[in-house]
C-alpha positions as CSV (number, residue, x, y, z in Angstrom):
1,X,122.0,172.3,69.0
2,X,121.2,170.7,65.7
3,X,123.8,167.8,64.2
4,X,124.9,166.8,60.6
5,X,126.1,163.8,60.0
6,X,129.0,163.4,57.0
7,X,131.1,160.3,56.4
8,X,130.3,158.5,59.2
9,X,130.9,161.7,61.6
10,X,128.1,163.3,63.9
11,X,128.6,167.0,64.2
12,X,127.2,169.4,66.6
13,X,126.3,172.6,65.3
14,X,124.8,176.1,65.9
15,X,121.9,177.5,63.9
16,X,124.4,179.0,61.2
17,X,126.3,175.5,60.6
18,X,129.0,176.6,62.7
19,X,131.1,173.5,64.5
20,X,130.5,173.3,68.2
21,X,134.1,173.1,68.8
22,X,137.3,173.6,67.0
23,X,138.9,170.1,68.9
24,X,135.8,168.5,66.4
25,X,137.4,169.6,63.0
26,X,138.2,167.2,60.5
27,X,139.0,166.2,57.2
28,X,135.1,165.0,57.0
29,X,134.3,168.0,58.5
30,X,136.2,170.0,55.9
31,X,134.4,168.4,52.6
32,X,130.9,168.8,54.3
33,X,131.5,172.5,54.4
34,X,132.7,172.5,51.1
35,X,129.8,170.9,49.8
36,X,127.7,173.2,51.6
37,X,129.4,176.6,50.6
38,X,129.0,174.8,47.0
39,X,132.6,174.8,46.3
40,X,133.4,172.4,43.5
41,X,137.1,171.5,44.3
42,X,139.6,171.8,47.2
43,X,142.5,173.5,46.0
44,X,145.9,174.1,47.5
45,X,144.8,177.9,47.8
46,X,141.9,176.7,49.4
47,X,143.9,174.6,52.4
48,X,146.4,177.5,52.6
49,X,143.7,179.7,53.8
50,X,142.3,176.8,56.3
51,X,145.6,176.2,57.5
52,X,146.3,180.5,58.0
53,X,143.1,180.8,60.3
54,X,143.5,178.1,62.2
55,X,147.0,178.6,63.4
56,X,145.9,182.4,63.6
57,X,143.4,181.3,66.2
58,X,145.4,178.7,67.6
59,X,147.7,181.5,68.5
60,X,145.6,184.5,69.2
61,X,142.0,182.5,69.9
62,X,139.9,184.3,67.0
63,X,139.7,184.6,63.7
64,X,142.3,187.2,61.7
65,X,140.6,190.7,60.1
66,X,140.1,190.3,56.9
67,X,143.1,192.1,55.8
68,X,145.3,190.4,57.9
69,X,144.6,187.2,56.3
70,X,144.5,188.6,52.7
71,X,148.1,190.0,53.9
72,X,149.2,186.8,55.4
73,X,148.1,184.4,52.4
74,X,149.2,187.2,49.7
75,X,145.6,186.9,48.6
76,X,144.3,189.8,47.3
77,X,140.1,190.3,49.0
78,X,138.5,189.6,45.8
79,X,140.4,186.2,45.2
80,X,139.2,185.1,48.8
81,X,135.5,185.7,47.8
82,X,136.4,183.9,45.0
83,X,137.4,180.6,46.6
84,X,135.4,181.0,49.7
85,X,132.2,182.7,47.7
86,X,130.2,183.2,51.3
87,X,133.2,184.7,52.6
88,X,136.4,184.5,54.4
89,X,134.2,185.0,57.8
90,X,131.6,182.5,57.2
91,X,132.8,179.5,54.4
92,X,136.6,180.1,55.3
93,X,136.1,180.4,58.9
94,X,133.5,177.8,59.0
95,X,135.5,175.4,56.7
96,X,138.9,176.2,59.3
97,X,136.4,174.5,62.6
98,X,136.6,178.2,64.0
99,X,133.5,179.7,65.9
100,X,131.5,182.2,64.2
101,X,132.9,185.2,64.1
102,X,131.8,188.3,65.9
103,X,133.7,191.5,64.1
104,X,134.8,191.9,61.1
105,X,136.7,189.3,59.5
């Protein structure tokens, strides 16, 4: 598996940037995916949405539908693009230290 390196952190990854494990996450972590997804600034809307999945997946061990997180966050779809412009299940998810996901998210 290929690694990045950011801030002094070595991360394991898949071939679509994915984390090799959500126990890996961290604030470095975080702001390599932000650069990548080309996301200027973290905002609070942002880390609310980082902070939904994970303890959705914590809980439940995948990623939210779509709609559940645009329901849980009181986001409506097209303001999720807008911060995550990949995507809820790629930037978000990615961003959050969750594994790629396989349905719909």
């Amino acid at each position: 598996m290929p690694e990045v390196e950011y801030g002094g952190e070595t991360f394991t990854v898949d071939e679509d940037g994915f984390i090799d494990s959500y126990d890996n996450w961290s604030d470095n972590w975080v702001n390599h995916v932000k650069e990548v997804e080309g996301i200027e600034e973290l905002t609070d809307e942002h880390r609310l949405v980082v902070k939904i999945l994970q303890e959705y997946y914590e809980k439940n061990g995948i990623a939210p539908m779509v709609r559940v997180l645009a329901k849980v966050t009181g986001f409506k779809l097209k303001h999720i693009y807008e911060l995550f412009p990949s995507g809820p299940g790629k930037g978000a998810c990615k961003m959050a230290g969750l594994p790629k996901p396989t349905g719909c998210v």
